[in-house]
LOBATOR-54566 format. One record per atom (N, C-alpha, C): x, y, z. Coordinates in steps of 0.05 Angstrom, whole numbers, padded with zeros to 5 digits, always signed. Each point is the difference from the previous one (the first is absolute). Example, Ala and Ser with C-alpha at 12.3 -4.5 7.8 and 13.67 -1.06 7.14 Angstrom:
2
+00264-00114+00156-00018+00024+00000+00018+00024+00000-00007+00021-00014+00016+00024+00001-00015+00022+00014
% end
This chain:
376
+03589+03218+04826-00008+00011-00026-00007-00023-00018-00020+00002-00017-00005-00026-00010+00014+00009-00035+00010-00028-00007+00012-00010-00018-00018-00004-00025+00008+00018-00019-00010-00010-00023+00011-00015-00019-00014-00012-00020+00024-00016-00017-00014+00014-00029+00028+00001-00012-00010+00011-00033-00011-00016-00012-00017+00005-00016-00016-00016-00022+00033-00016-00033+00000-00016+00000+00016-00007-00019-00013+00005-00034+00009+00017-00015-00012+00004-00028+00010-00015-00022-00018-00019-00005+00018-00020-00024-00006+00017-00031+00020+00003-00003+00002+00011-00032-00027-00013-00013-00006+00024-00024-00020-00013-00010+00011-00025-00030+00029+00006-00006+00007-00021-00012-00001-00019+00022-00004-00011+00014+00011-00023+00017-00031-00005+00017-00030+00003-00010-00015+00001+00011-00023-00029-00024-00005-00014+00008-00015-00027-00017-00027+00012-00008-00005-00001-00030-00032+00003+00002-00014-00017+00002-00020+00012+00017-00038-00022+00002-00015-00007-00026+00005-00026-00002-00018-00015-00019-00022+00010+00004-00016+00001-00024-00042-00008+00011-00001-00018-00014-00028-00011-00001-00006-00023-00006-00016+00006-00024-00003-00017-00024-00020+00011-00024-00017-00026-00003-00014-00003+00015-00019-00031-00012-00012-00005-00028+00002+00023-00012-00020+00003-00028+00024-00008-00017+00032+00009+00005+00011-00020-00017+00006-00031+00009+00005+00002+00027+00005-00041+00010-00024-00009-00019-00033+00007-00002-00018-00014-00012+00014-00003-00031+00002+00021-00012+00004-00006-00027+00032-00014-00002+00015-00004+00018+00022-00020-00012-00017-00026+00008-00021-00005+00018-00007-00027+00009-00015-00006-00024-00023+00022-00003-00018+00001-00028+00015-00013-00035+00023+00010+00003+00012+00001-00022+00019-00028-00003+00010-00012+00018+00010-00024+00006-00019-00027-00014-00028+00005+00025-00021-00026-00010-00001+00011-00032-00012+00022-00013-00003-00001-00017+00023-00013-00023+00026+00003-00002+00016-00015-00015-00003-00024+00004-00007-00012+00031+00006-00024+00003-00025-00015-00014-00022+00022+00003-00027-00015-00022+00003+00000-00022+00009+00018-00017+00015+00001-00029+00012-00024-00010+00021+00002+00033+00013-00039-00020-00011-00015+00006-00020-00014+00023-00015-00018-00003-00020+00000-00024-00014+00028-00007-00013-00008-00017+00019-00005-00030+00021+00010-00010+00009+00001-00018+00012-00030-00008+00008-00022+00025+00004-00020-00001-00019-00031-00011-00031+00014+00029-00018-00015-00019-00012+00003-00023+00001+00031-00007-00004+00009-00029+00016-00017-00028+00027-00013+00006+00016-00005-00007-00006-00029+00002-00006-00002+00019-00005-00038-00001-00025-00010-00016-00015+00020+00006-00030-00006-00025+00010+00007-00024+00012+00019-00002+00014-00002-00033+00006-00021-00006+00025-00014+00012+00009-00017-00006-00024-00031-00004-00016-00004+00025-00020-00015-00013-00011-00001-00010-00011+00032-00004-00022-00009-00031+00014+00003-00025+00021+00002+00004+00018+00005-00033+00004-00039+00002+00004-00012+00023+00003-00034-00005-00030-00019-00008-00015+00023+00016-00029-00015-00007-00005+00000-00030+00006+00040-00005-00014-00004-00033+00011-00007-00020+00028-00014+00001+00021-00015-00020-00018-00028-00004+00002-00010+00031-00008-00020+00000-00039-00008-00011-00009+00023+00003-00025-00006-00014+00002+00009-00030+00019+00003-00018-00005+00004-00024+00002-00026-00012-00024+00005-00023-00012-00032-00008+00030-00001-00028+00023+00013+00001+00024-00018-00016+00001-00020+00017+00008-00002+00026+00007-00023+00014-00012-00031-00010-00019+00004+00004-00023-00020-00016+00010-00008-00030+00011+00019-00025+00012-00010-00019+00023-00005+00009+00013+00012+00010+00035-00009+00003-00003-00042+00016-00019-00004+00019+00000-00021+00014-00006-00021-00026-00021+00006-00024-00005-00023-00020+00022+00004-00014+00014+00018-00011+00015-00002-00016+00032-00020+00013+00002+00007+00035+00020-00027+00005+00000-00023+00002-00035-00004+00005-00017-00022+00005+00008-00026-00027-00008+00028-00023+00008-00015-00028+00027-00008-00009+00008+00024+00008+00033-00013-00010+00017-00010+00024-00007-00009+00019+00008-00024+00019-00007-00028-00023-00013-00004-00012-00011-00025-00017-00006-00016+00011-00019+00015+00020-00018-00017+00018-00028+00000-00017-00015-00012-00013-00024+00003-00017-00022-00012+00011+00010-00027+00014-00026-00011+00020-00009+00021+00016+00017+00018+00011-00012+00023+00018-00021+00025-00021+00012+00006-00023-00006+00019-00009-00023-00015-00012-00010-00025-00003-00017-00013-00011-00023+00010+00017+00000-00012+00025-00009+00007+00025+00004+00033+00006-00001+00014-00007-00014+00031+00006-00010+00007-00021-00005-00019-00020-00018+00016-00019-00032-00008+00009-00008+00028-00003-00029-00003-00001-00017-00005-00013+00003-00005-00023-00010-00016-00021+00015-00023-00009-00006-00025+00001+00027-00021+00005-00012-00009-00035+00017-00015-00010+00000-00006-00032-00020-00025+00003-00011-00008-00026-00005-00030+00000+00023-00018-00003-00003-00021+00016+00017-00021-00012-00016-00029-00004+00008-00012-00024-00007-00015-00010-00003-00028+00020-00020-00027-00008+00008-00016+00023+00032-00017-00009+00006+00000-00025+00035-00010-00007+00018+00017+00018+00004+00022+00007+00021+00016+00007-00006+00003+00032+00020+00006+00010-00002+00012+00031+00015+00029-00001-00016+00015+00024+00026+00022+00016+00022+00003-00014+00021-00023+00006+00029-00002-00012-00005-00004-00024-00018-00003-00030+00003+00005-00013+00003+00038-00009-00028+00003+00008-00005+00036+00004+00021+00008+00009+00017+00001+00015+00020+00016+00023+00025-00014-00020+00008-00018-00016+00026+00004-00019-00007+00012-00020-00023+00008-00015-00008+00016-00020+00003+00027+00012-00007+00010+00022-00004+00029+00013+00034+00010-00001+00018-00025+00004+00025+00010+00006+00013-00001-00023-00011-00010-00029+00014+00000-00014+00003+00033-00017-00026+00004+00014-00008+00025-00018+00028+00027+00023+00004-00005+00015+00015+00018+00020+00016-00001+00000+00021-00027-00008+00022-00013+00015+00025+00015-00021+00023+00010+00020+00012+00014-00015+00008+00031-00010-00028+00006+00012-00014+00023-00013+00006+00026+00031-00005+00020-00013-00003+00024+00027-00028+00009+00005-00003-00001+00020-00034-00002+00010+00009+00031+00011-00030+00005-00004-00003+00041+00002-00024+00000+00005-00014+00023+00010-00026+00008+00000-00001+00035-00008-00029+00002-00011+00000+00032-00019-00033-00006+00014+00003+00029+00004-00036+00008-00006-00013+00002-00023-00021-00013-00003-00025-00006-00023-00014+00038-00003-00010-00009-00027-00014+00034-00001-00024-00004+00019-00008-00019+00017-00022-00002+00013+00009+00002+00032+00022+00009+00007+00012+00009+00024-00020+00021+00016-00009+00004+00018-00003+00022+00005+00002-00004+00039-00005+00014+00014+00015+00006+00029-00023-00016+00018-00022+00000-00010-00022-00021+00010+00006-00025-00003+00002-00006-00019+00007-00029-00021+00023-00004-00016+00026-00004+00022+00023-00003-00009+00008-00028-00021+00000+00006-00037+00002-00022-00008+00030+00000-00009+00013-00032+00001+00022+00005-00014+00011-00036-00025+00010+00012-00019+00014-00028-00009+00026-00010-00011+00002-00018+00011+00028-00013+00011+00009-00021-00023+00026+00012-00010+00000-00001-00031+00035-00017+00008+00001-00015-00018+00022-00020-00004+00018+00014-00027+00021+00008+00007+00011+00013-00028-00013+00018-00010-00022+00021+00006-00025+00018-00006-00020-00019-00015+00012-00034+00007-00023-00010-00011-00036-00005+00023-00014+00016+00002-00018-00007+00014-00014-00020+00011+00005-00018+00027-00009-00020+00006-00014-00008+00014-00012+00023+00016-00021+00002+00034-00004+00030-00007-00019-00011+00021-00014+00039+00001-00014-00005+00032+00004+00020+00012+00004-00004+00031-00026+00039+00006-00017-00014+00009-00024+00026+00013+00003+00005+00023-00010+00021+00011+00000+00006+00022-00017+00014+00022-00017-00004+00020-00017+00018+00015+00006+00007+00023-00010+00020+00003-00001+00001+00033-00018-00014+00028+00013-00014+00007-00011-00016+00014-00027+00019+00026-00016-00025+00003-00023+00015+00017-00007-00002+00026+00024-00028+00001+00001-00015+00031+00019+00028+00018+00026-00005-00022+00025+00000+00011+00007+00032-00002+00011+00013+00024+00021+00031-00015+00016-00003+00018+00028+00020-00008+00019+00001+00008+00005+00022+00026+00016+00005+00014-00002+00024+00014+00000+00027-00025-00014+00022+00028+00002+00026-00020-00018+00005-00020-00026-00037+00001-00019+00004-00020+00016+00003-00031+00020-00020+00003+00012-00001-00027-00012-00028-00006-00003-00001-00027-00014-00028-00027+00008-00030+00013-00003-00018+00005+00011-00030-00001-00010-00004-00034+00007-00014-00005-00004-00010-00029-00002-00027-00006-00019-00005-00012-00021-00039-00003+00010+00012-00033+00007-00036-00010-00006-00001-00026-00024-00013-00010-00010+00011-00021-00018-00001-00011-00002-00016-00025+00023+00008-00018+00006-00020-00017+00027-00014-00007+00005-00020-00004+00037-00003+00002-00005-00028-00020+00002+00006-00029+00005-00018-00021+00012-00008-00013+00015-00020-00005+00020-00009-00011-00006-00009-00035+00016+00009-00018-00010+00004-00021+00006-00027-00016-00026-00028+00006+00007-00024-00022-00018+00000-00017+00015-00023-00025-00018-00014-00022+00014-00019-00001-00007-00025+00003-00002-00032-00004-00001+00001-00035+00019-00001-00004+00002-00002-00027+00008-00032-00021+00008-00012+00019+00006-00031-00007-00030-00008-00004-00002-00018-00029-00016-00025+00003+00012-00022-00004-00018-00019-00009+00009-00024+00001-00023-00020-00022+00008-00014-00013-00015-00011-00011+00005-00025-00011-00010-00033+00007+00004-00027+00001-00017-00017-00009+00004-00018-00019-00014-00020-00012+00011-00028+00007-00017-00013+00015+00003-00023+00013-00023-00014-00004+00001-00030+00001-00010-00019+00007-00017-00008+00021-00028-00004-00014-00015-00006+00032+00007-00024+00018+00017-00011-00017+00013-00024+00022+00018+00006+00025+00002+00026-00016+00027+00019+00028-00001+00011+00014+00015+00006+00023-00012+00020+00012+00028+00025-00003-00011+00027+00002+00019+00021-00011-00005+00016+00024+00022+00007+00009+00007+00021+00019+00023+00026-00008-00012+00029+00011+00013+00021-00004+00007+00007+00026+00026+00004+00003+00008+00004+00033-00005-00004+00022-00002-00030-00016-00007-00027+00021-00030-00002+00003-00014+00016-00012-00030+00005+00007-00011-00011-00027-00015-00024+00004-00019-00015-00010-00015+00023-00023-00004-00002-00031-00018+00019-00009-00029-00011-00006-00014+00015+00012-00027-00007-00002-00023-00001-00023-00014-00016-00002-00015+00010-00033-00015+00018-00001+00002+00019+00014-00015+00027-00004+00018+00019-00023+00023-00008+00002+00021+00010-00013+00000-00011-00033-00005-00022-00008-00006-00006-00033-00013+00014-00003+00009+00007-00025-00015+00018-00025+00000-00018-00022+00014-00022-00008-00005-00022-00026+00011-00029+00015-00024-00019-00017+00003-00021+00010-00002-00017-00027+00015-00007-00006+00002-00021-00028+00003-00033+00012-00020-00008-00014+00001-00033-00007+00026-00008-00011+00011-00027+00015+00016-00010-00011-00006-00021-00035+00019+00014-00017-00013-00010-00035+00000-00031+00007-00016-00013-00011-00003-00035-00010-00022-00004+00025-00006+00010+00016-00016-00015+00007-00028-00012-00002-00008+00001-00026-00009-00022+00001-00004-00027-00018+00040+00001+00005+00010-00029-00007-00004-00016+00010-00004+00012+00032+00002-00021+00023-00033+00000+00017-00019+00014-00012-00032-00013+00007-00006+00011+00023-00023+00004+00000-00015+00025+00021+00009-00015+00020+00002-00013+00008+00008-00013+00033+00019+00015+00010+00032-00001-00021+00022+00012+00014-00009+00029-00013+00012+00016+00025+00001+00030+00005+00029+00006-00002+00004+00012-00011+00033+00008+00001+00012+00021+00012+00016+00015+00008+00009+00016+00017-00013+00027-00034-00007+00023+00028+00003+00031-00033+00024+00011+00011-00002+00017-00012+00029+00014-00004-00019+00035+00009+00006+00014+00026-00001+00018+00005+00019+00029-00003-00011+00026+00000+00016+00024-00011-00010+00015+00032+00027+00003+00018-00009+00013+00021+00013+00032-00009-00006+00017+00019+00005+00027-00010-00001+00015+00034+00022+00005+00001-00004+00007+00034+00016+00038+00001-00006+00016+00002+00001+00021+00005+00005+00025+00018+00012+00023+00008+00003+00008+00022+00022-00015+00016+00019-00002-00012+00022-00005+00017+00032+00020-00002+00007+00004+00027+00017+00015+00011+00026-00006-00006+00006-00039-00010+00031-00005-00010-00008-00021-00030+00029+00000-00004-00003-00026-00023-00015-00028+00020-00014-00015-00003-00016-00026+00001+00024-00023+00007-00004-00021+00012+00016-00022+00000-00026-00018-00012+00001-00016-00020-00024-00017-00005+00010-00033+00003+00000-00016+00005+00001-00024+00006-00029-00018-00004-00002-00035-00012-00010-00007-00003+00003-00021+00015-00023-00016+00008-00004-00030+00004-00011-00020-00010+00013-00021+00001-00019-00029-00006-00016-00011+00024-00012-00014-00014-00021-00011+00029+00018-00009+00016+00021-00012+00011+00013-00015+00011+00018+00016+00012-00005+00030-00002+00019+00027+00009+00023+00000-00007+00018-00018-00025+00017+00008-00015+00002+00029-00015+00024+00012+00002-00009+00027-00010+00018+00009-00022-00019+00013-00014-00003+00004-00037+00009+00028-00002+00019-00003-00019+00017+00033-00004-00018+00019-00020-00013+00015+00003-00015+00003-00026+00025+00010-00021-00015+00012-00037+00025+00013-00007-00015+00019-00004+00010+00026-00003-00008+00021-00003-00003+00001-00038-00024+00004-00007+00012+00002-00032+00003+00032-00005+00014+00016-00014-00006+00038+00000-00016+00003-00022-00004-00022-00019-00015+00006-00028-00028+00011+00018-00013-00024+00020-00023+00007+00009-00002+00017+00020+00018+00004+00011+00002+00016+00020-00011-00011+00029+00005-00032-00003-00011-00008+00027+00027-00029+00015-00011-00019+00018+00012-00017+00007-00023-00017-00002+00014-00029-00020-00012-00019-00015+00012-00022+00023-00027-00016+00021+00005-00029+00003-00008-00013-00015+00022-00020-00015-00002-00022-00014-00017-00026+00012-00012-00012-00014-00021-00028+00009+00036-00016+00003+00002-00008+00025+00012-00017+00012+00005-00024+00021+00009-00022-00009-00007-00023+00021+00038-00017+00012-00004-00010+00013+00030-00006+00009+00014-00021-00024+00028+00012+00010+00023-00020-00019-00007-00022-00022-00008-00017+00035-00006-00037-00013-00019+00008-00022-00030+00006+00007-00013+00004-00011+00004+00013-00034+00009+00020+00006+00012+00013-00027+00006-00019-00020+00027-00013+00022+00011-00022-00026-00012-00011-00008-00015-00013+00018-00028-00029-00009-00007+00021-00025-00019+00013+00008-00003+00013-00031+00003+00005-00023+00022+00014-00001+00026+00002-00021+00000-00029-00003+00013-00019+00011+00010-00028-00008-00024-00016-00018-00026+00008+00006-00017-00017-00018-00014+00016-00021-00001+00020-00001+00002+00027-00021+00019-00008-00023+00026+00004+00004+00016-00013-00016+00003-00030-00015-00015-00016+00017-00003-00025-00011-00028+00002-00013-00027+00012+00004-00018+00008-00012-00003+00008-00030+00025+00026+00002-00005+00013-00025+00021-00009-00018+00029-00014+00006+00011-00017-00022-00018-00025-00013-00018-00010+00018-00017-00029-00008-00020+00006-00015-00013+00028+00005-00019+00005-00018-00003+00006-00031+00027+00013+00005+00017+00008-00022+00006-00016-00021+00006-00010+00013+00016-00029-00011-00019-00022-00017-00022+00004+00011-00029-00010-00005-00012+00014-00027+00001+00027+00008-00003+00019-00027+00017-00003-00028+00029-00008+00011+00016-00007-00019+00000-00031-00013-00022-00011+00013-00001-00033-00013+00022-00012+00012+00020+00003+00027+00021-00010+00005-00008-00018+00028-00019+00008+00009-00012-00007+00029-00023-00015-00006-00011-00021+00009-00024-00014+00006-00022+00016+00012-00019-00008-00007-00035+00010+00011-00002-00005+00033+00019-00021+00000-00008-00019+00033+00028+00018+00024+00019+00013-00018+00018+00018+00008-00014+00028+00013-00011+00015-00023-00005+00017+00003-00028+00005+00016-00017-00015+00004-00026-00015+00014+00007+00002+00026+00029-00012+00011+00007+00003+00029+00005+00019+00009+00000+00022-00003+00009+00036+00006-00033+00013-00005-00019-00005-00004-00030+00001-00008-00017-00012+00030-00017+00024+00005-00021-00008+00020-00027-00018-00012+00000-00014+00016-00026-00020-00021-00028+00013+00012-00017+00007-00024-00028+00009-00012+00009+00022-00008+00017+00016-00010+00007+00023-00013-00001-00016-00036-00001+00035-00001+00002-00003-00027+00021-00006-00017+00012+00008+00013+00039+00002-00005+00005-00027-00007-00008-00016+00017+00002-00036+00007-00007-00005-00029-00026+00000+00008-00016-00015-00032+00017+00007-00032+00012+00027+00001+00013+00012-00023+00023-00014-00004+00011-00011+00023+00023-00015-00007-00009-00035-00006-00018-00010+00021-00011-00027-00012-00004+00002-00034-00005+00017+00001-00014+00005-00032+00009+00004-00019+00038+00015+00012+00007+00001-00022+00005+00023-00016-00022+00020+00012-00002+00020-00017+00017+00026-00007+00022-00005+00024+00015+00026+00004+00029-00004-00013-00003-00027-00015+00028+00001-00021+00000+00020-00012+00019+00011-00016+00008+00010-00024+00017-00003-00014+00027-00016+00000+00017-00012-00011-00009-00028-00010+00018-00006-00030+00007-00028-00007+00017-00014+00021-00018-00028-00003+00037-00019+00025+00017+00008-00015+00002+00003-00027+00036+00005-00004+00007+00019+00003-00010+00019+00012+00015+00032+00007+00008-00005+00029+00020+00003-00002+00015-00006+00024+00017+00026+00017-00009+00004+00025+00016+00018+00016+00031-00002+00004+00010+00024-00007+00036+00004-00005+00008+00011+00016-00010+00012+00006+00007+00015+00035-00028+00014+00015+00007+00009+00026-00022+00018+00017+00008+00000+00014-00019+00027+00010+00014+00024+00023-00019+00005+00023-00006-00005+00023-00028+00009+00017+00010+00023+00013-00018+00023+00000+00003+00024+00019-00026+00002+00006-00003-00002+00033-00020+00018+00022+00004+00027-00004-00017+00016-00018-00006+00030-00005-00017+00000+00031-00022-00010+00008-00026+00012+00026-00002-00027+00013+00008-00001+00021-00006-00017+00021-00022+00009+00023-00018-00013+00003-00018+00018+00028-00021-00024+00005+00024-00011+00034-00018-00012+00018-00012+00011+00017-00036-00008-00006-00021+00021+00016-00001-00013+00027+00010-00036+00006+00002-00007+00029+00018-00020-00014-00002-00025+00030+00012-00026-00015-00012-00021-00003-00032+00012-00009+00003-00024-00025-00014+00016-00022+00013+00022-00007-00017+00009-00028+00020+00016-00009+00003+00004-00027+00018+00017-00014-00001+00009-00027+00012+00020-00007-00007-00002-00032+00035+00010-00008+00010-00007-00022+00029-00002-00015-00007+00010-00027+00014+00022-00010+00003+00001-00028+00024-00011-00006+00006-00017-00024+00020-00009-00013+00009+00003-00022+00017+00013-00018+00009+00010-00019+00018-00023-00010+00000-00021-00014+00011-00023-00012+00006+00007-00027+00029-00012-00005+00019+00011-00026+00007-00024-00013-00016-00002-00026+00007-00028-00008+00021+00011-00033+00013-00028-00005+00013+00001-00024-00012-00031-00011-00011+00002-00011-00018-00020-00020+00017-00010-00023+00005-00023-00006+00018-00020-00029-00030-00005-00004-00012+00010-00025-00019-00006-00014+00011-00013-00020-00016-00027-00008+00018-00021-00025+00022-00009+00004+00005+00003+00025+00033-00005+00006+00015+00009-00018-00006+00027-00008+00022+00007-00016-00007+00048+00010-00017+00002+00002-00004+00040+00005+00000-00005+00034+00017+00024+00005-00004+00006+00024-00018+00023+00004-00017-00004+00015-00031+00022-00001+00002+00008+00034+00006+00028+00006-00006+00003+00019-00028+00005+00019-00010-00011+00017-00030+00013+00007+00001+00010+00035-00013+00020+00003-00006+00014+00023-00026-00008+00012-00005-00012+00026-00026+00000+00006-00004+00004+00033-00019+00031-00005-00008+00001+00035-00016-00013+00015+00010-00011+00010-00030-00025+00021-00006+00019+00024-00027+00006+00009-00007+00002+00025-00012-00026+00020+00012-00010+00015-00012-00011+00014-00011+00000+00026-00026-00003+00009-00005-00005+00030-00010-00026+00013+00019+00001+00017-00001-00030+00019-00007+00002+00031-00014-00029+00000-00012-00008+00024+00017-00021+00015-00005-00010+00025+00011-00017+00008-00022-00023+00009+00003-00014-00005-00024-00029+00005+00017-00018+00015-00008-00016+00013+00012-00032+00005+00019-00006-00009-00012-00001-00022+00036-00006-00026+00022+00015+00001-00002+00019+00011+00017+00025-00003-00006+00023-00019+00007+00015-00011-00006+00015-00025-00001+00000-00016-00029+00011-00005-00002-00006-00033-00009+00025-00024-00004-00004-00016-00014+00033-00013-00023-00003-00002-00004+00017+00001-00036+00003+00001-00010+00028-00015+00017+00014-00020-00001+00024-00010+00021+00002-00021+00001+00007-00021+00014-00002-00021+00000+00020-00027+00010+00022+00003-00002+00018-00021+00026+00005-00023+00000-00007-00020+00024+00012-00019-00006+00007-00031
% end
């Protein structure tokens, strides 16, 4: 008999269900995956160009350009700021750079440097000026450059104008001797610079032959500091001028060395007591004759006699010599005013006082010095 076997019935709780397969969603989770993952790639480089062109377009705004002069300046670096101006100042041939550039800093120094936009600002032509205490001292332009751009087709920026705001306001003004030579900050002044040239007075005590030093009026202008003025003698000894304020200038005096001087003085003084003295009937003709250049007129007035004015018996009681104007034009020419104070015994009995100004100008001959010019 053949054997059957029962079929085993698994409960239908206890039976697994059959998956199917849905490809149309696997696509859209695969679909939907790349797509986020393109989202953040793009949202990242989206993010990175933000971020560069927000660094590009900081960095192309033409403040940068003011903010850099305004540290430029108040670093009190001025040789530099001298050097970016595009219009550079005059300077005189007395002064240098370092004159300009301690004037530039004097106007700054101290001070808070700023920059403001001009009413002539506009987004083409960025202008600005760069003000010391809101005091205004540069003015700084701006273009867009035609060589140069930035990424993103953002501006590079060329200056156009960058000026620094001077006036040379120092002059200077010196009267010297053509015997001298006169220097303003060390710099020789040239005679393009006189505006008055005066003759030295008396000459012609001393006869067309001798030429005597003139007396020049320089006038020098356009300068950035106070002047140092210094003078010379031929021999490069050097002459202090003085400043007078009546005239408003610096006066070289006609000057010659020490020795010389004295020599001067020393026979000046023996000159105008002997002449004097002569005048007073107290001195001899042959006295007063020796202090006298011979063929002058002066000479013959004393041979002659003629320049007494006292009796012999009026006799000098006292005197006083004062050099009021001394001015040696070299060394051998000069002229002395002398202010002589006499007290006169007239009759040997009145004391008479008399005042008398002598001008004299002297030469030097062989003999040594003598007068050759005589005014009182």
């Amino acid at each position: 008999m053949k054997e059957y076997r029962s079929a085993k019935i698994t409960p239908l709780s206890e039976m697994k269900p059959v998956r199917k397969s849905h490809p149309f969603l696997v696509f859209c989770v695969i679909w939907f995956f790349f797509l986020i993952l393109a989202a953040v790639l793009f949202l990242g480089k989206f993010h990175q160009y933000l971020i560069s062109y927000e660094a590009e377009y900081q960095a192309s705004l033409p403040e940068h350009a003011a903010d850099d002069a305004v540290e430029i300046i108040s670093s009190g670096n001025m040789l530099a700021v001298h050097y970016m101006q595009t219009e550079k100042p005059e300077i005189s041939e007395f002064e240098t750079e370092e004159n300009l550039c301690n004037y530039m800093a004097s106007l700054v120094e101290g001070k808070t440097i700023a920059w403001a936009k001009t009413d002539e600002y506009t987004e083409e032509a960025p202008d600005y000026y760069i003000t010391a205490d809101e005091y205004i001292v540069a003015r700084l332009t701006l273009e867009k450059s035609k060589t140069e751009e930035r990424p993103y087709k953002l501006p590079c920026w060329d200056t156009s104008l960058f000026e620094f705001y001077t006036e040379a306001q120092h002059s200077v003004r010196v009267s010297c001797p053509t015997s001298m030579k006169v220097t303003i900050n060390g710099h020789e002044i040239d005679n393009k610079y006189c505006y008055k040239n005066d003759p030295s007075k008396g000459g012609e005590y001393f006869g067309d032959e001798i030429e005597l030093p003139h007396v020049r009026t320089y006038l020098v202008k356009d300068l950035y500091e106070k002047a140092t003025v210094e003078a010379f003698l031929p021999d490069n000894t050097k002459i202090k001028p003085e400043y007078n304020s009546t005239r408003g200038m610096y006066v070289v005096p006609f000057t010659v060395s020490e020795e010389v001087k004295t020599e001067m003085l020393d026979f000046m003084q023996k000159a105008a007591t002997t002449y004097i003295h002569y005048v007073a009937n107290d001195a001899s003709q042959a006295q007063a004759a020796a202090y006298f250049k011979s063929g002058t007129n002066y000479l013959q007035m004393v041979e002659y006699g003629t320049s007494r004015q006292y009796y012999p018996w009026h006799r000098i009681q006292s005197e006083e010599c004062e050099v009021v104007e001394f001015c040696p034009y070299d060394d051998d020419h000069f002229y002395c005013q002398m202010d002589i104070h006499q007290v006169l015994l007239l009759y040997g009995t009145t004391e008479t006082p008399v005042d008398t100004e002598c001008r004299y100008y002297c030469v030097r001959t062989a003999d040594g010095f003598k007068v050759c010019g005589l005014e009182y």
